[in-house]
Structure formats: C-alpha cells, structure tokens
C-alpha positions in Angstrom: 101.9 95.9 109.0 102.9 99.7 110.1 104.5 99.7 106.5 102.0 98.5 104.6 99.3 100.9 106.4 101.8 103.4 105.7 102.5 103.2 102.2 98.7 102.0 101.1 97.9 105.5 103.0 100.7 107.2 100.9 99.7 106.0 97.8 95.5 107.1 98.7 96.8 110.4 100.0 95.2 109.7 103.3 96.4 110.3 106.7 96.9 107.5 109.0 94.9 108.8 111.5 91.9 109.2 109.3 92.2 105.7 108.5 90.8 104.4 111.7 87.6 106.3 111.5 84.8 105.7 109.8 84.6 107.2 106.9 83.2 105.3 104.3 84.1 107.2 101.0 86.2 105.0 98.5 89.5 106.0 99.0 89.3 105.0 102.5 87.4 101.7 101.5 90.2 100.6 99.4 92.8 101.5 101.3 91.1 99.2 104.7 90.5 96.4 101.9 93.8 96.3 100.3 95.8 96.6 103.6 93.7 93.6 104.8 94.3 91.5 101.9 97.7 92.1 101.7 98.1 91.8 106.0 96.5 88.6 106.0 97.1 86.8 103.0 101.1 87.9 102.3 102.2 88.7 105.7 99.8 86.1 107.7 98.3 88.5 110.4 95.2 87.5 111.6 91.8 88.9 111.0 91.9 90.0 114.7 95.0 92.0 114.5 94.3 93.5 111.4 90.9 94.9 112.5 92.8 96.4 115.4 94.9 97.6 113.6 92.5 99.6 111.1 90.0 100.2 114.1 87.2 98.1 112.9 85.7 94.6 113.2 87.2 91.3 112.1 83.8 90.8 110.1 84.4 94.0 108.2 88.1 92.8 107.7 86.7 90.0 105.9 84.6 91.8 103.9 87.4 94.3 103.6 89.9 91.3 102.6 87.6 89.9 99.7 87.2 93.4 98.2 91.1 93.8 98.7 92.0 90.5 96.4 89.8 91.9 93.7 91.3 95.4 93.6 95.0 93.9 93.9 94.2 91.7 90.9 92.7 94.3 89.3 95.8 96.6 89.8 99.6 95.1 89.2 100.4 98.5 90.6 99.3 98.3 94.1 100.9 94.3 94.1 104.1 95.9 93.2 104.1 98.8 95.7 103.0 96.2 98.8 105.7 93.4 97.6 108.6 96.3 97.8 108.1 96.5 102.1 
C-alpha cells in the first residue's frame, strides 16, 4: 500500500505527511478515496488497515472507497498509474 499512497501523493502533489491530517480540500479527498479504492478492491487490504493507514476511520474509508471507484472510472489515467506498482 506504501506505493500506492506514494505515487497517488505524487501524482496530487501532496506530501505524505499531510495526507494523514485532516484536511478536507479536494486534492486530499481524492487522493484518500482513490488510495482506498484501489487498496481494497485491487490489492485486498481491509477497510481497517487502510484507514490506518490514511489516519482516519474505516467508515470514512468506505465512504472514501465509493467516491474512489467513481473517480477511477472516471479517469483511465489514474487506473493506469495504480496498475503500474
């Protein structure tokens, strides 16, 4: 998961550290929501370990996750960046 947080982070010019607080502007948003999609669905983490990982609850990881599938559809892009790690 390290590499995904890293290169979703890359990609939303955000440092990791500023990840795990809460800020709730939309670059941070996404980048939580895709990196919970992708953690749970592709690389079968659980909710628990993800919101640990991110520093939040597992029920905004599953809010997170939902809004994760719909940018990832939305964007071949980011599928293509997450698939390559």
């Amino acid at each position: 998961m390290a590499e995904v947080i890293s290169r979703v982070c890359k990609e939303f010019d955000i440092k990791i550290d500023e990840l795990m607080l809460d800020i709730r502007r939309a670059p941070y948003i996404h980048a939580r929501s895709i990196i919970s999609y992708f953690s749970i669905n592709e690389l079968d983490y659980s909710g628990a370990d993800v919101a640990k990982a991110l520093n939040v609850s597992r029920a905004s990881v599953s809010k997170a996750r939902s809004r994760g599938e719909k940018l990832i559809n939305k964007d071949q892009y980011l599928w293509n960046l997450l698939k390559a790690s």
